[in-house]
KEDREN-753540 format. One line per field, with one value per atom (N, C-alpha, C, CB): residue number from 0; chain; x, y, z. Coordinates in Angstrom, 1 decimal, m for minus. Glycine has a CB too. Layout:
<nodes>
nr <- c(NUM, ...)
kette <- c(A, ...)
east <- c(X, ...)
north <- c(Y, ...)
up <- c(Z, ...)
</nodes>
This chain:
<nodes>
nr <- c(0, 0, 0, 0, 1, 1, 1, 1, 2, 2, 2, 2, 3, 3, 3, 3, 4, 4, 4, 4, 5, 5, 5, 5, 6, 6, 6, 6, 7, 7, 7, 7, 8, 8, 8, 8, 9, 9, 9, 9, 10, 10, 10, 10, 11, 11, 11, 11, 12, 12, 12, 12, 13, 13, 13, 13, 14, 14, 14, 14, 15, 15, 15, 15, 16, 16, 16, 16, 17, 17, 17, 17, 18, 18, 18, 18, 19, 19, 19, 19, 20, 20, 20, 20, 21, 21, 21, 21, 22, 22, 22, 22, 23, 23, 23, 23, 24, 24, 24, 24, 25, 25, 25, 25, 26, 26, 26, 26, 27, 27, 27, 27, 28, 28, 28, 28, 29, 29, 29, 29, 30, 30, 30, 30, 31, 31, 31, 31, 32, 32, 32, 32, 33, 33, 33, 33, 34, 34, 34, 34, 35, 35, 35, 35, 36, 36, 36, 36, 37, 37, 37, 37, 38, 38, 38, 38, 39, 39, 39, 39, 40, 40, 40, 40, 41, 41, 41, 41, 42, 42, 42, 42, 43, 43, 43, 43, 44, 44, 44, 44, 45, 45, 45, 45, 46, 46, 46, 46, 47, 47, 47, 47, 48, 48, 48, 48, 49, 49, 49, 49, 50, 50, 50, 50, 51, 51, 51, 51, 52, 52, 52, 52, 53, 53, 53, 53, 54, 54, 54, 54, 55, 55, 55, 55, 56, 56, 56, 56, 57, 57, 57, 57, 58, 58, 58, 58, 59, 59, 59, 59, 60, 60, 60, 60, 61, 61, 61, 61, 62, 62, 62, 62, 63, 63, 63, 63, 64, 64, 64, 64, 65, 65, 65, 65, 66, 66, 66, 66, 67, 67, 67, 67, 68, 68, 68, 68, 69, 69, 69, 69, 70, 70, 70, 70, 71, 71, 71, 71, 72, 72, 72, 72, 73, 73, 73, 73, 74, 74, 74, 74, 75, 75, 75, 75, 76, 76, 76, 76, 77, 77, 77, 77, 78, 78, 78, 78, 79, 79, 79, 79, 80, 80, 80, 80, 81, 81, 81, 81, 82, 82, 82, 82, 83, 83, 83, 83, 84, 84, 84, 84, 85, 85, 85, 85, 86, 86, 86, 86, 87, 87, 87, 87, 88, 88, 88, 88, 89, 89, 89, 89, 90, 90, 90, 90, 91, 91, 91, 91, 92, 92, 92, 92, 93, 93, 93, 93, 94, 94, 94, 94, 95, 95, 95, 95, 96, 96, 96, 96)
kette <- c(A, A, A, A, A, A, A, A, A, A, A, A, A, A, A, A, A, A, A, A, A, A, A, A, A, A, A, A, A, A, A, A, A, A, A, A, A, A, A, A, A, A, A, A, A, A, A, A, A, A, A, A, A, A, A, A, A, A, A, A, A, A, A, A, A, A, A, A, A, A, A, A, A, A, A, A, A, A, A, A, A, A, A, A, A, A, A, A, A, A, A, A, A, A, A, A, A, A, A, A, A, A, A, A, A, A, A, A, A, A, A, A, A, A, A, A, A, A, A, A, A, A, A, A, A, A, A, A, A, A, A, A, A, A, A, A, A, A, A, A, A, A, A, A, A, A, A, A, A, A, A, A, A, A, A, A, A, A, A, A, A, A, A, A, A, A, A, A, A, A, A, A, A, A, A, A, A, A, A, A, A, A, A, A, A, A, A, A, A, A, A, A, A, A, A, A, A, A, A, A, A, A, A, A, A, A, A, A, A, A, A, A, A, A, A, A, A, A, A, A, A, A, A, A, A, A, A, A, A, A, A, A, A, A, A, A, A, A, A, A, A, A, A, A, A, A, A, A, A, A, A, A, A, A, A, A, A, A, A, A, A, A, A, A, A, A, A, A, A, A, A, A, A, A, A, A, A, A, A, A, A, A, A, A, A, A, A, A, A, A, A, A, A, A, A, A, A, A, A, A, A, A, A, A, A, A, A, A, A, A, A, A, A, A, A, A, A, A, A, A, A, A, A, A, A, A, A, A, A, A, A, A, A, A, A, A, A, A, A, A, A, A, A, A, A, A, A, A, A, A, A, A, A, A, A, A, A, A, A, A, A, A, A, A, A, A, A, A, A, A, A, A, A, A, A, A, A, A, A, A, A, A, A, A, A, A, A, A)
east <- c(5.2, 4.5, 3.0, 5.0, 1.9, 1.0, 0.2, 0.8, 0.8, m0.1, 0.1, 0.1, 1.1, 1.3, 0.7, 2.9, 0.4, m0.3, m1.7, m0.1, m2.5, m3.7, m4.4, m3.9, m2.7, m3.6, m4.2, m2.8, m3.7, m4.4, m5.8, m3.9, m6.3, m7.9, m8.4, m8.7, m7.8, m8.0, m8.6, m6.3, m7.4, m7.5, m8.5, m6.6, m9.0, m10.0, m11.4, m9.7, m11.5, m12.4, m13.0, m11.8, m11.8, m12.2, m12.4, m10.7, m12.0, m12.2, m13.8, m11.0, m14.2, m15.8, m16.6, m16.0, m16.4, m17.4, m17.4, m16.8, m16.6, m16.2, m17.6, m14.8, m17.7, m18.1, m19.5, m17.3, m20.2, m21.1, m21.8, m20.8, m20.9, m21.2, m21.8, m20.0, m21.0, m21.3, m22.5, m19.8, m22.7, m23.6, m25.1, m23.1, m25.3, m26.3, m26.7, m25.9, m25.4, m25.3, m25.7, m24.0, m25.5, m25.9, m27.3, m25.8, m28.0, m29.3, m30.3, m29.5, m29.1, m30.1, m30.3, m29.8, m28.7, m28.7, m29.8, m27.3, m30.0, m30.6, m32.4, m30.1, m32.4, m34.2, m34.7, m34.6, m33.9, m33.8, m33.5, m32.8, m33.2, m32.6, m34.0, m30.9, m34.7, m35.7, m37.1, m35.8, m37.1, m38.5, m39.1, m39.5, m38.7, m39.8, m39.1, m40.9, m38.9, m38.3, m39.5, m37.5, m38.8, m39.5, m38.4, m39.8, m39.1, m38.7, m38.4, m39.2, m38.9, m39.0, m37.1, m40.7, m37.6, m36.0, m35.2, m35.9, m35.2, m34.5, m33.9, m34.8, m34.3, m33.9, m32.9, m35.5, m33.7, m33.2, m31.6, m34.3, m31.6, m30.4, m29.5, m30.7, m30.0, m28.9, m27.9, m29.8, m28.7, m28.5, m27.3, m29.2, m27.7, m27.1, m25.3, m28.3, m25.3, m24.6, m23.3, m25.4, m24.6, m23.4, m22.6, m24.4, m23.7, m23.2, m21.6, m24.1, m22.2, m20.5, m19.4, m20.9, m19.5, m18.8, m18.2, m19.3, m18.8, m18.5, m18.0, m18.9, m17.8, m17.5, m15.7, m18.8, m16.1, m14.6, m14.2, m14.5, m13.9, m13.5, m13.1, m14.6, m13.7, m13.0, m11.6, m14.3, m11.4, m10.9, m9.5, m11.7, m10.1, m8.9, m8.0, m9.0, m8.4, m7.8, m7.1, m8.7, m7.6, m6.8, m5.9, m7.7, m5.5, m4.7, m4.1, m5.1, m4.1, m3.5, m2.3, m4.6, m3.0, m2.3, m1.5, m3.0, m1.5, m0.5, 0.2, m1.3, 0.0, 1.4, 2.3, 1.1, 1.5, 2.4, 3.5, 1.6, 2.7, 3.7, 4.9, 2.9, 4.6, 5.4, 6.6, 4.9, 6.1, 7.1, 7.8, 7.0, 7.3, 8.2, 9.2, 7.3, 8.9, 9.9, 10.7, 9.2, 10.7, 11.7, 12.7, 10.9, 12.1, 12.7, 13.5, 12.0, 13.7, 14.4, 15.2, 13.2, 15.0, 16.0, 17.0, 14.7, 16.9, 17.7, 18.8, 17.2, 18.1, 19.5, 20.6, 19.2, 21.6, 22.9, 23.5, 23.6, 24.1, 23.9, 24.2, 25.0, 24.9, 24.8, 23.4, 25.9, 23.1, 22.0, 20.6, 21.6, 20.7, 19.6, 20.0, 19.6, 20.9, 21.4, 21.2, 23.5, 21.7, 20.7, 19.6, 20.8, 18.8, 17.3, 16.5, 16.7, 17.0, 17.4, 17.5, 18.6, 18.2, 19.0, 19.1, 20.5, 18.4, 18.3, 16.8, 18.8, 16.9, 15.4, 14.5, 15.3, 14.0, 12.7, 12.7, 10.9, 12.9, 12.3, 10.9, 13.2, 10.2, 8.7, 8.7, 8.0, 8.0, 7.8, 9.0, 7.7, 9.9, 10.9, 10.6, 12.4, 10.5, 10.3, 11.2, 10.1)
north <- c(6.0, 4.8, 5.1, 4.1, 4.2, 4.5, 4.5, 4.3, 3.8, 3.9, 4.8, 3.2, 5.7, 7.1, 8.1, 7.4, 7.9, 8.7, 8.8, 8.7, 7.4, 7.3, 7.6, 5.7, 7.1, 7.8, 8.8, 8.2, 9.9, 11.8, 10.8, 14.3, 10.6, 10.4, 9.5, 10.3, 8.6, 7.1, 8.1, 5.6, 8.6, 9.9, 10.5, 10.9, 11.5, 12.0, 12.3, 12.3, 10.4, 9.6, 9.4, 8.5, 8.7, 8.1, 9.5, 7.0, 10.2, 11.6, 11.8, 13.5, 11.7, 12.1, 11.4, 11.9, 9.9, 8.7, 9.3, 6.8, 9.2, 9.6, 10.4, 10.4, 11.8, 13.1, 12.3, 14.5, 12.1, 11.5, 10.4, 11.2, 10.0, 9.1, 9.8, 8.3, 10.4, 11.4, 12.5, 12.2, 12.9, 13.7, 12.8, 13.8, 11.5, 10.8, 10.4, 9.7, 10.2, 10.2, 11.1, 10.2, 12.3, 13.9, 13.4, 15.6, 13.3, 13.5, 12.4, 13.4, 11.2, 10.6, 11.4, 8.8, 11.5, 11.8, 12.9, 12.1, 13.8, 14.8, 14.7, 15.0, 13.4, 13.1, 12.2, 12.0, 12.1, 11.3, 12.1, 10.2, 13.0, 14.5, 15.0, 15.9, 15.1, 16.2, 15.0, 17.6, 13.7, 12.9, 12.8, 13.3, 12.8, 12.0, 11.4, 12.9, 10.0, 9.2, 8.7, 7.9, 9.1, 8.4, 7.3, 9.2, 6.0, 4.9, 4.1, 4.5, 4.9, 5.0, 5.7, 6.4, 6.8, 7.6, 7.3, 9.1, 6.8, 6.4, 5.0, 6.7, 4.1, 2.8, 3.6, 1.8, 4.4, 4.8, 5.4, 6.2, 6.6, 7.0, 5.9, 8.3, 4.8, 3.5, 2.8, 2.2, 2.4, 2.1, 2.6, 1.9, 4.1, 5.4, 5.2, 7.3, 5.3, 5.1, 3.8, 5.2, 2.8, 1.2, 1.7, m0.6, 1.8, 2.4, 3.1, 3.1, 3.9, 5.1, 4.5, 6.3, 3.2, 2.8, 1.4, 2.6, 0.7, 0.2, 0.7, m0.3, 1.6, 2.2, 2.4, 4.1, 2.9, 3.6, 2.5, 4.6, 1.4, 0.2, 0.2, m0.9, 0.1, m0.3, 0.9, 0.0, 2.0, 3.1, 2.3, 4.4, 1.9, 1.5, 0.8, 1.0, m0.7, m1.5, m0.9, m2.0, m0.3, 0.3, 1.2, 1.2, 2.0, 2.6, 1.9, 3.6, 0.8, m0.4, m0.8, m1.8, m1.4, m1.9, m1.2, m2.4, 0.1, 1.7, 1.6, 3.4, 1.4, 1.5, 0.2, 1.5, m1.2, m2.2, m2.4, m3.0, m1.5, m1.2, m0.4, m0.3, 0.7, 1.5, 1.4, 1.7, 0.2, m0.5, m1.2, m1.1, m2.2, m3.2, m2.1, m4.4, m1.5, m0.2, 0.1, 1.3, 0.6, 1.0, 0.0, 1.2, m0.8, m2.1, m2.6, m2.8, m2.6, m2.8, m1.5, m2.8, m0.7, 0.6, 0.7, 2.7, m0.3, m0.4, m1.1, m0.8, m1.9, m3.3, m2.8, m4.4, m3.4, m3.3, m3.9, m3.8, m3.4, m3.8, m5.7, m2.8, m5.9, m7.6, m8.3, m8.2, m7.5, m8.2, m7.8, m7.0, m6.9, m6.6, m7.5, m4.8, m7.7, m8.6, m10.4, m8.1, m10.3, m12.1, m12.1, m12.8, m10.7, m11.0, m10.9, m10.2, m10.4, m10.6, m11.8, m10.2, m12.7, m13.4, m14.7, m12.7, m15.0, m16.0, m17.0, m15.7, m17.9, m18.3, m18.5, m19.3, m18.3, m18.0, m19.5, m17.5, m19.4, m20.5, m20.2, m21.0, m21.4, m21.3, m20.7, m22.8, m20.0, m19.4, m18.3, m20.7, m18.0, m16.9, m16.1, m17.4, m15.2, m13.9, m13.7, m12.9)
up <- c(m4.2, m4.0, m3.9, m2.6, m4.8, m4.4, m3.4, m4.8, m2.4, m0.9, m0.8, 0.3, m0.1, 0.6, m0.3, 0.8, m1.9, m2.3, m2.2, m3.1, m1.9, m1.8, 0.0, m2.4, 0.9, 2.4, 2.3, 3.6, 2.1, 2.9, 2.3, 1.8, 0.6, 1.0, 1.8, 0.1, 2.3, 2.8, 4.1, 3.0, 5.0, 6.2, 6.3, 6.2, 4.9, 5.1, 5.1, 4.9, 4.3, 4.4, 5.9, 3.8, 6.3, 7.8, 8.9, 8.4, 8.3, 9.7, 9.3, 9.5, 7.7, 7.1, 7.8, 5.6, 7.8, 8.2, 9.7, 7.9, 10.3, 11.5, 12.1, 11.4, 11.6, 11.7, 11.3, 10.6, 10.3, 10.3, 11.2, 9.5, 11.7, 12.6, 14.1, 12.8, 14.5, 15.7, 15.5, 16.0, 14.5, 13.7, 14.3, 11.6, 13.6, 13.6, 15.5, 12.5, 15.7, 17.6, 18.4, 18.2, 17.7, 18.5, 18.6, 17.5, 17.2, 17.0, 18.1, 15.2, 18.2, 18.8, 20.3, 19.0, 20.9, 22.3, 22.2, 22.9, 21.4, 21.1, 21.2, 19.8, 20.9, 20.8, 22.1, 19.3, 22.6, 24.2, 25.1, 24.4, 24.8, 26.1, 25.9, 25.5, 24.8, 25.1, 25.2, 23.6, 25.4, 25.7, 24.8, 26.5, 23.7, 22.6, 21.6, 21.9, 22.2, 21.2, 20.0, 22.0, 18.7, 17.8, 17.9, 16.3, 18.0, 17.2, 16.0, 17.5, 15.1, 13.5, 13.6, 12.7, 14.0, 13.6, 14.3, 13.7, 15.6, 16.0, 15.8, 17.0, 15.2, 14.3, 13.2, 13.5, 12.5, 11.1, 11.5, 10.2, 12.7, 13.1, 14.1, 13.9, 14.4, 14.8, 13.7, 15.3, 12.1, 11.7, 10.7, 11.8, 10.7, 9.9, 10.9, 10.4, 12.3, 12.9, 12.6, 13.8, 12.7, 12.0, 10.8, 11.2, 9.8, 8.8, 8.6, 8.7, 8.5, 9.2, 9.9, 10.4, 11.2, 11.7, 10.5, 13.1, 9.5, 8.9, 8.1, 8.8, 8.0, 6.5, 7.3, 5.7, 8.5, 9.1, 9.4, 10.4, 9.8, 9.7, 8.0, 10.2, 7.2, 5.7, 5.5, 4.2, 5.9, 5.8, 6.6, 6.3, 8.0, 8.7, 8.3, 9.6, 8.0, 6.8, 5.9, 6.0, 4.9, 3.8, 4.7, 2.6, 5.8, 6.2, 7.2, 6.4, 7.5, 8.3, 7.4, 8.6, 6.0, 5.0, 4.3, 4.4, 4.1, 3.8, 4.7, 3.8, 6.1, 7.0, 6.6, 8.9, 6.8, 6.5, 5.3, 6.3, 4.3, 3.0, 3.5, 1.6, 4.2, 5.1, 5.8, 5.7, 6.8, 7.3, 6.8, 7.9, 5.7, 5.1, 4.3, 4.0, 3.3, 2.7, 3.7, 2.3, 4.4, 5.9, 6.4, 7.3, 6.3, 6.4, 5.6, 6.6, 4.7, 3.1, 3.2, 1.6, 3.7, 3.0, 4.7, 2.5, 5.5, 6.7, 6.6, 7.7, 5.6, 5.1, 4.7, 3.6, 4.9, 4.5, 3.1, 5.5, 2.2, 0.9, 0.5, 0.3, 1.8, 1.8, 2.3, 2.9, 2.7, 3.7, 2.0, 6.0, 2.0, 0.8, m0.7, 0.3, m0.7, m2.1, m1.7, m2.5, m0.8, m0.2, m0.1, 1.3, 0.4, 0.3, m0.9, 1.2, m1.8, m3.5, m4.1, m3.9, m3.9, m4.8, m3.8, m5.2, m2.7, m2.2, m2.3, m0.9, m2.0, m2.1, m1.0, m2.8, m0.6, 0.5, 1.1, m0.4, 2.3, 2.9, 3.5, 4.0, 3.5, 4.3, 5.7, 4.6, 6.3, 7.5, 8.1, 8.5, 7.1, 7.1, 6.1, 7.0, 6.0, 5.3, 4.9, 5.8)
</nodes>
């Protein structure tokens, strides 16, 4: 399936942004521990920060949506061969799955 093929990079995406993110965090806690905040860099490293957190949010999604595929498969392969051949060959009502 292609989800489960596309997670590990989806994963190692989000561990990258991640690392980046904390990277840019160090630096601030870093320029405020020693008293001389630039304001310039320190805007530039806030933003650098969103950044990275939005990006790891998009990662989550796509690996939210790789589990959901996940589950539903699991779910289908629990059925009993009656129960999977109705959910086949029957027709969908609204608000039932």
């Amino acid at each position: 399936m292609l989800a489960d093929h596309d997670s590990p990079s989806h994963a190692a995406s989000l561990a990258e942004v991640l690392s980046y993110a904390r990277t840019y965090a160090d630096e601030i806690s870093r320029m405020l521990a020693e008293g001389k905040p630039d304001p310039d860099k320190a805007a530039h490293l806030v933003q650098a920060v969103r950044n990275m957190l939005c990006a790891a949010s998009d990662e989550l999604d796509t690996l939210d949506d790789t589990q959901q595929i996940i589950d539903a498969v699991a779910d289908i392969q629990g059925l009993s061969d009656p129960h999977l051949f109705s959910a086949i060959t029957d027709t969908p009502t609204y608000g039932n799955p």
